[in-house]
C-alpha positions in Angstrom: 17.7 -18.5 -20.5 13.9 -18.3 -20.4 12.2 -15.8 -22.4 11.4 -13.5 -19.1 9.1 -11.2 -21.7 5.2 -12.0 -21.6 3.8 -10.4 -25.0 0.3 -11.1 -24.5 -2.1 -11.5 -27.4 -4.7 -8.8 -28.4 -7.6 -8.3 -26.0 -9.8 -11.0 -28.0 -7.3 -13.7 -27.9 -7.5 -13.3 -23.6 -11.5 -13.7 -23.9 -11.2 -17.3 -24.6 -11.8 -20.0 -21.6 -8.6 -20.9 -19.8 -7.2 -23.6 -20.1 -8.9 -26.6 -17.8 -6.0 -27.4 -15.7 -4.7 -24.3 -15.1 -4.5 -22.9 -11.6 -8.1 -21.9 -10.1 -6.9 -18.4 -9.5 -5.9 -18.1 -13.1 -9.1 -19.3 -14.3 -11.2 -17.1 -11.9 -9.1 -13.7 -13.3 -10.8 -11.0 -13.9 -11.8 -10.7 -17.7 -12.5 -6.4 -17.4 -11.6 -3.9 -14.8 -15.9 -4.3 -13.7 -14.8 -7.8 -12.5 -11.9 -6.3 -10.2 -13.0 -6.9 -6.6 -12.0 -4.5 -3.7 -10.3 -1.8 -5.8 -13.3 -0.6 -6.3 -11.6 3.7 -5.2 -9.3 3.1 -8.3 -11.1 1.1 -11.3 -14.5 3.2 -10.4 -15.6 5.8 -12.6 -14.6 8.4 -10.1 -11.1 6.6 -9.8 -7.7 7.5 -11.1 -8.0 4.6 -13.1 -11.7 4.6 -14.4 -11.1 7.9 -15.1 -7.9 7.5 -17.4 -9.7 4.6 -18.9 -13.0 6.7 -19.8 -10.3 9.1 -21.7 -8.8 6.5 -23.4 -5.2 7.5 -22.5 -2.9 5.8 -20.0 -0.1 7.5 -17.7 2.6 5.8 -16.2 2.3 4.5 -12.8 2.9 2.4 -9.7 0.5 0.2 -8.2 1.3 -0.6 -4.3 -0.4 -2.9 -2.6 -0.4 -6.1 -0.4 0.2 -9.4 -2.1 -3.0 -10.9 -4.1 -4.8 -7.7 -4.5 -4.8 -7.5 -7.9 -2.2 -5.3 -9.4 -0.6 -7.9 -12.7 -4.7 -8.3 -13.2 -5.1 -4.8 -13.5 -2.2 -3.9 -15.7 -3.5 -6.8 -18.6 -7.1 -5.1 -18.1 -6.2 -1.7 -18.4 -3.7 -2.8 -21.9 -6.8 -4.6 -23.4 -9.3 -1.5 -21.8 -7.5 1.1 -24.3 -5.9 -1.2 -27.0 -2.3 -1.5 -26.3 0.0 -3.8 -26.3 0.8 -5.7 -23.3 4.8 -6.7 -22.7 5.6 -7.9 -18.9 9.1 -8.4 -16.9 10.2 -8.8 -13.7 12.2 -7.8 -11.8 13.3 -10.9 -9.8 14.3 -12.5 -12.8 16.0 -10.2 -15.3 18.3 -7.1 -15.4 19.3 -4.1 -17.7 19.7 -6.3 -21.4 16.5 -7.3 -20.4 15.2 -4.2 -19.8 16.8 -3.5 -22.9 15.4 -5.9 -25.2 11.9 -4.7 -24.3 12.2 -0.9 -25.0 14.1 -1.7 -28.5 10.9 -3.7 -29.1 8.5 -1.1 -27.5 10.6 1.6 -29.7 10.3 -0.8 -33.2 6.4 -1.3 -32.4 6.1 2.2 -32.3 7.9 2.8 -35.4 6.8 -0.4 -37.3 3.4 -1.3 -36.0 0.3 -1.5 -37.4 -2.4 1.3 -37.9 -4.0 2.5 -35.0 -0.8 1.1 -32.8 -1.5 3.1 -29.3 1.6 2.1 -27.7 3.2 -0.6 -25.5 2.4 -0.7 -21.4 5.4 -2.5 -19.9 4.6 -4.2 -16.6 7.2 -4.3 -14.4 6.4 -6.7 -11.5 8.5 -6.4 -8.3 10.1 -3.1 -9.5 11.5 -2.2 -6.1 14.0 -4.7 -7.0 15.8 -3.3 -9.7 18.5 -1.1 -8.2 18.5 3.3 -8.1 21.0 3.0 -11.5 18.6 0.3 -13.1 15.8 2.1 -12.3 17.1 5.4 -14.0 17.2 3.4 -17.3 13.5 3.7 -17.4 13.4 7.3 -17.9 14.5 8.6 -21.2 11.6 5.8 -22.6 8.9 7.1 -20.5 9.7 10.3 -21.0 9.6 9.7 -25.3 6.4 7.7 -24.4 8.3 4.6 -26.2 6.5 2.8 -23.2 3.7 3.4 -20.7 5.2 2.3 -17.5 3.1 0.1 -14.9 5.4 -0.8 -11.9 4.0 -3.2 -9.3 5.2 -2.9 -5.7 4.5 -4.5 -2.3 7.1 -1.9 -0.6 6.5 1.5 0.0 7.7 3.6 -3.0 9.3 6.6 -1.2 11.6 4.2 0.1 12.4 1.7 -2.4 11.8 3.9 -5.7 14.1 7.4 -7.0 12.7 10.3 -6.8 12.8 11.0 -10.6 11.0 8.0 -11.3 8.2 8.5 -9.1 8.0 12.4 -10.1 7.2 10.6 -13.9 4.6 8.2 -12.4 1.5 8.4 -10.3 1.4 6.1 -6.6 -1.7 4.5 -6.9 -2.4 2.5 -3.6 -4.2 -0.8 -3.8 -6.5 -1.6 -0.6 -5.5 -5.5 1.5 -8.7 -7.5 0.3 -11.6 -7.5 3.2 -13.7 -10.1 4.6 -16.4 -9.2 2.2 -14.2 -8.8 -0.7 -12.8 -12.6 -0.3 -16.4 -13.9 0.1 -16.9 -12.6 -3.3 -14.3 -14.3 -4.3 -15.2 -17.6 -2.9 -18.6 -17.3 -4.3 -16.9 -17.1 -7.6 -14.9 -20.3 -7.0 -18.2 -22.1 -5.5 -19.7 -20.7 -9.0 -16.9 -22.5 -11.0 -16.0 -25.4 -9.0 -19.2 -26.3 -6.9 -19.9 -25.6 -2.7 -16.3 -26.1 -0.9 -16.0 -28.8 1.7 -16.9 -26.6 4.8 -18.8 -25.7 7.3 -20.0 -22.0 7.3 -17.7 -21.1 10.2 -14.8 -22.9 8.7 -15.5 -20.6 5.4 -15.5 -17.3 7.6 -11.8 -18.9 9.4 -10.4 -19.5 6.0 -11.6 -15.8 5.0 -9.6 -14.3 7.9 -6.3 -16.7 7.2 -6.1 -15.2 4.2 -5.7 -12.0 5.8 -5.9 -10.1 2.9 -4.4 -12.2 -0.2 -7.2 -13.2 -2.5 -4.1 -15.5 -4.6 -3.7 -17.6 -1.3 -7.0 -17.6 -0.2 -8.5 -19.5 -4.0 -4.8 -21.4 -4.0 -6.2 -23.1 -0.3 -9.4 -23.3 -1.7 -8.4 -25.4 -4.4 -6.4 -27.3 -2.2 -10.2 -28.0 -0.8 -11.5 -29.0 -4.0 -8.1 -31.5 -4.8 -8.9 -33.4 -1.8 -12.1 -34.6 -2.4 -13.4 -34.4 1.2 -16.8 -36.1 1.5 -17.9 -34.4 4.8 -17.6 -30.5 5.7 -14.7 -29.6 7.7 -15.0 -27.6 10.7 -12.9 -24.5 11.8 -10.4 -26.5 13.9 -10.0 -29.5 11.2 -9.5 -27.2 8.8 -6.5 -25.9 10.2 -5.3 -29.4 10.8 -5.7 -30.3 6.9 -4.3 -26.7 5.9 -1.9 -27.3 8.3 -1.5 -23.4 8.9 -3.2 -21.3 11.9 -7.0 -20.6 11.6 -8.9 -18.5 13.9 -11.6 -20.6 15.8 -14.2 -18.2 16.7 -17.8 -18.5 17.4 -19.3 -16.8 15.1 -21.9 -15.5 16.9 -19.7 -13.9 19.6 -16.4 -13.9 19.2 -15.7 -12.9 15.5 -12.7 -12.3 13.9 -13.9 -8.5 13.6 -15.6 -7.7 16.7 -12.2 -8.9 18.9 -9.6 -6.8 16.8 -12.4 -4.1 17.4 -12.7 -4.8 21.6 -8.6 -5.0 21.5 -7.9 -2.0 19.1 -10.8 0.5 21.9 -9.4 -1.4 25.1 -5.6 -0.3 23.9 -7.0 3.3 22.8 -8.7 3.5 26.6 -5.4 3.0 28.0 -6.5 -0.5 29.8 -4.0 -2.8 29.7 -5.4 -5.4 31.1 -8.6 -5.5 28.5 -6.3 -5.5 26.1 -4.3 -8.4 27.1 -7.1 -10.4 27.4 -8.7 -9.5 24.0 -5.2 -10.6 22.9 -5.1 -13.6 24.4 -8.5 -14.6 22.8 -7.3 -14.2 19.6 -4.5 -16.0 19.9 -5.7 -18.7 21.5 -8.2 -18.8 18.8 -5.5 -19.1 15.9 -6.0 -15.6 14.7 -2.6 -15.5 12.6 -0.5 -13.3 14.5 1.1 -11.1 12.2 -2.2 -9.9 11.6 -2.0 -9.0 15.3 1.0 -7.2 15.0 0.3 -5.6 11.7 -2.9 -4.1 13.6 -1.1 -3.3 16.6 1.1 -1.6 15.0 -1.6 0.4 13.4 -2.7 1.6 16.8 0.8 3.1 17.3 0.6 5.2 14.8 -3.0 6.6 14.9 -3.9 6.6 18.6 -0.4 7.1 20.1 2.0 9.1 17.5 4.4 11.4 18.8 3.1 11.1 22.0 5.4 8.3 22.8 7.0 7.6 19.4 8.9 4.2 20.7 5.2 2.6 20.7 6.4 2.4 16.8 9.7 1.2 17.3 8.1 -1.1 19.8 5.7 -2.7 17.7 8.0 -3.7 14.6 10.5 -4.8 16.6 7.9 -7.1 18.0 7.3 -8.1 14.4 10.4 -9.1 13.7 10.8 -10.8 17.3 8.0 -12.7 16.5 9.6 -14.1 13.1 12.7 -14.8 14.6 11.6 -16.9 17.6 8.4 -17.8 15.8 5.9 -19.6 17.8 5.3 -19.8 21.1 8.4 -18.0 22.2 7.8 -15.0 20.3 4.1 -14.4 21.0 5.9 -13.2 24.2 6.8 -10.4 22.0 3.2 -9.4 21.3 1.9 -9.5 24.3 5.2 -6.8 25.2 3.7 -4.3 22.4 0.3 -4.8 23.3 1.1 -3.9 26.8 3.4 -1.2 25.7 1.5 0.6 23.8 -1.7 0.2 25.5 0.3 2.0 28.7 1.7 4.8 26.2 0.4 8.1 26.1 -2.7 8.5 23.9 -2.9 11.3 21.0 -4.7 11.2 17.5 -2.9 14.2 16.6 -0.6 13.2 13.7 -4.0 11.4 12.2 -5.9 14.0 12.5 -2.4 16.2 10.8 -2.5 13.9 8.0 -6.2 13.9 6.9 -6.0 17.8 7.2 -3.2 18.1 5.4 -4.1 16.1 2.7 -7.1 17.6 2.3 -5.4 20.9 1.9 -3.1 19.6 -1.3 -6.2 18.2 -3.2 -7.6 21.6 -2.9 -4.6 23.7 -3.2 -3.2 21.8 -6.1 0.5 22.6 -7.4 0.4 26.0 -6.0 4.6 26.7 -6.2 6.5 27.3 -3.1 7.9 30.5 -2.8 11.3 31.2 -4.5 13.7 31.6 -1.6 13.3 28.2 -0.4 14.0 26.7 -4.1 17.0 25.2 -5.2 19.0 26.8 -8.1 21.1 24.4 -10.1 21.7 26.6 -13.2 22.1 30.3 -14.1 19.0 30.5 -15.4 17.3 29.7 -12.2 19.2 31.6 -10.4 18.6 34.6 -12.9 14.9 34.1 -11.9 15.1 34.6 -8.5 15.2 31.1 -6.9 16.9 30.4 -4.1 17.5 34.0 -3.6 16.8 35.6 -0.1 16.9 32.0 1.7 18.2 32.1 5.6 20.2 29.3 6.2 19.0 28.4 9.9 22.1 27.2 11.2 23.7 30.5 11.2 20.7 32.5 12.4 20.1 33.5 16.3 18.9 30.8 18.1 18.8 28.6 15.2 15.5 29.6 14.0 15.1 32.0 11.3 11.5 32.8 11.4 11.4 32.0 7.7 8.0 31.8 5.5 7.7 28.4 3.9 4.1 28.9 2.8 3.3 29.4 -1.4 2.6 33.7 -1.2 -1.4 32.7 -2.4 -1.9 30.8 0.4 -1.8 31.7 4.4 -0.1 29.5 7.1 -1.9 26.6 8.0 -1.8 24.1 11.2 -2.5 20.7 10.9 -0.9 19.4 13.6 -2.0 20.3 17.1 -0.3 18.2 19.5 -2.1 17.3 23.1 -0.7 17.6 26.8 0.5 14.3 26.9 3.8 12.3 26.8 6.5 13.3 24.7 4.1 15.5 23.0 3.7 17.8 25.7 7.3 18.9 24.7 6.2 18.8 21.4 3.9 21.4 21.6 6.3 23.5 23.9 8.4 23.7 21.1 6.0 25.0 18.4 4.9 27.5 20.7 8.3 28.9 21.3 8.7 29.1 17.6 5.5 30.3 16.9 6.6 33.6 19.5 10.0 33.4 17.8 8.5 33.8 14.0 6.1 36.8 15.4 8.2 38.6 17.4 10.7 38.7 14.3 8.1 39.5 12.3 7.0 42.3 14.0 10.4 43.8 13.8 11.2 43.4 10.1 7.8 45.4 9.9 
């Protein structure tokens, strides 16, 4: 078998040129978290990772994020930013002996190592892949601090990770690459490798293919440069020599951007026909349509919400219509979410929920919530008072008890204001009948 660990050398040892024939987006990686384009929220001095860096002192986490964003680049960088030693595994490859093999060696360095050892970070790509039992391995070794975990994820991690792993590791969300983002990163490859073989609309199509994935969009652009093509290639051959959808817009008027923009305010006006068309310009265009869907999909969730909550359910299984038939059956499946949810009921209110909410927790910080609703495992915690007073709601009148959830220093708060609309409607009937519930019973235990 393989050796599935990657011990990289010291920091120094990574500053050397690549090698000549290796892949272009090897040779363009970035040589120091400065270099690290569109993550610019985490590897920032104000960012959860400039700022661990600036202290010199790592804490275990997950990085989530689309494909090609970034996240095994940023792992070696932060290991060479604070001097540790780099080990990577992953998951798709290995298992527990594995897994094994590098904490014995991550618990020998620490013992062993030289002066001024500051630790191994083990980088573990695809982690959502190990399994809940494999994945409680982890644990005792972070907890020691025999390793400083870095998991790498493209799936959510409240889904696909345990809970006591992610209560021992911070989320840290990487952002899908932008238009402007993958310029710079076709500017870097011109740099290295010269002007590519296209046409200045035919750059701006193959920025938008990549939708995102800055490893696919330098792996076509070397593609480019392997071909030798003597005269620049226009959006439509382009797509015939990548053999893969590109969007063939004018640039001038019908722009990638500026239609996702016309379809994403015709579907928030609640004009389905707009919207159809908008669609049907994009995909006759070549605008990759999971893109389409992904956006759509978007749209669900911020401008419709509870309002109608099958636009959701609507728009995935779209998605997943779409990659069954593929094309041009299941582009029939599209245009049945765009019309859907463009006909739904409109209501920001769960966005405008979340960004309230959210706000709150940065600002309240780990207040504790208060004891009743806590769960008491153990004597001790019982001894202290947790879990004691709680009203199980099942058995109360009505099946409401009336309960307060809140921490005691901080009042009741509402985020989440539902409108007159759709399914909300009965929504908001609801909250108001608890809302008389909680006050009338509150007025009588005073």
């Amino acid at each position: 078998m393989a050796d599935l660990f990657a011990d990289d050398p010291p920091s120094p040892a990574r500053q050397d040129e690549p090698r000549a024939d290796a892949p272009l987006a090897d040779r363009l990686r970035p040589r120091s978290l400065d270099e690290v384009i569109g993550q610019e929220h985490l590897t920032g001095p104000e960012g959860a990772i400039g700022r661990m860096v600036s202290a010199g002192k790592l804490s275990s986490m997950v990085l989530w994020g689309p494909p090609g964003t970034g996240k095994t680049s940023i792992a070696r960088l932060l290991a060479d930013a604070v001097g540790m030693r780099f080990t990577a595994i992953s998951a798709v490859f290995s298992g527990v002996a594995d897994l094994k093999k590098a904490f014995a060696e991550a618990d020998r360095m620490a013992q062993a190592g030289p002066a001024g050892f500051k630790g191994t970070l083990l980088f573990v790509d695809e982690i959502h892949r190990f399994n809940r039992a494999q994945q409680d391995g982890f644990l005792p070794y972070v907890e020691r601090g025999t390793v400083t975990l870095i998991g790498a994820t493209t799936e959510n991690p409240s889904f696909e990770l345990n809970a006591a792993l992610l209560s021992r590791a911070q989320v840290l969300i990487l952002n899908r690459l932008d238009a402007e983002a993958l310029g710079k990163l076709l500017d870097r490859a011109e740099a290295l490798e010269g002007a590519l073989p296209l046409t200045p609309e035919a750059r701006d199509a193959l920025i938008a293919s990549a939708d995102g994935d800055g490893r696919f969009l330098l792996n076509q652009a070397e593609l480019l440069y392997s071909a030798r093509i003597a005269e620049p290639l226009g959006p439509a051959e382009l797509g015939k020599f990548l053999q893969r959808r590109v969007a063939v817009y004018d640039k001038d008027r019908e722009g990638h951007y500026n239609l996702i923009s016309a379809l994403h305010k015709s579907i928030r006006g609640s004009d389905p026909q707009a919207a159809l068309y908008y669609l049907a310009r994009m995909l006759v265009a070549g605008e990759e349509p999971l893109y389409v869907l992904r956006r759509l999909t978007r749209m669900a969730v911020e401008d419709i919400g509870l309002a109608d909550p099958q636009a959701l359910a609507q728009c995935i299984a779209a998605k997943e219509a779409y990659q069954f038939l593929g094309s041009p059956e299941g582009e029939l499946a599209i245009v049945q979410a765009c019309l859907y949810v463009a006909t739904a009921p409109k209501s920001n209110a769960a966005y405008k929920a979340m960004s309230a909410a959210w706000r709150s927790a940065r600002e309240t910080g780990s207040l504790m919530p208060p004891n009743n609703i806590l769960n008491a495992p153990t004597k001790l915690m019982k001894d202290i008072g947790y879990g004691q007073g709680y009203a199980y709601d099942h058995d109360a009148e009505e099946g409401f008890s009336g309960a307060n959830y809140w921490p005691e220093e901080m009042e009741p708060q509402t985020f989440y204001a539902p409108v007159e609309r759709g399914f909300e409607r009965q929504v908001k009937e609801r909250i108001a009948y608890w809302t008389k519930l909680r006050e009338q019973r509150g007025a009588g235990d005073a």
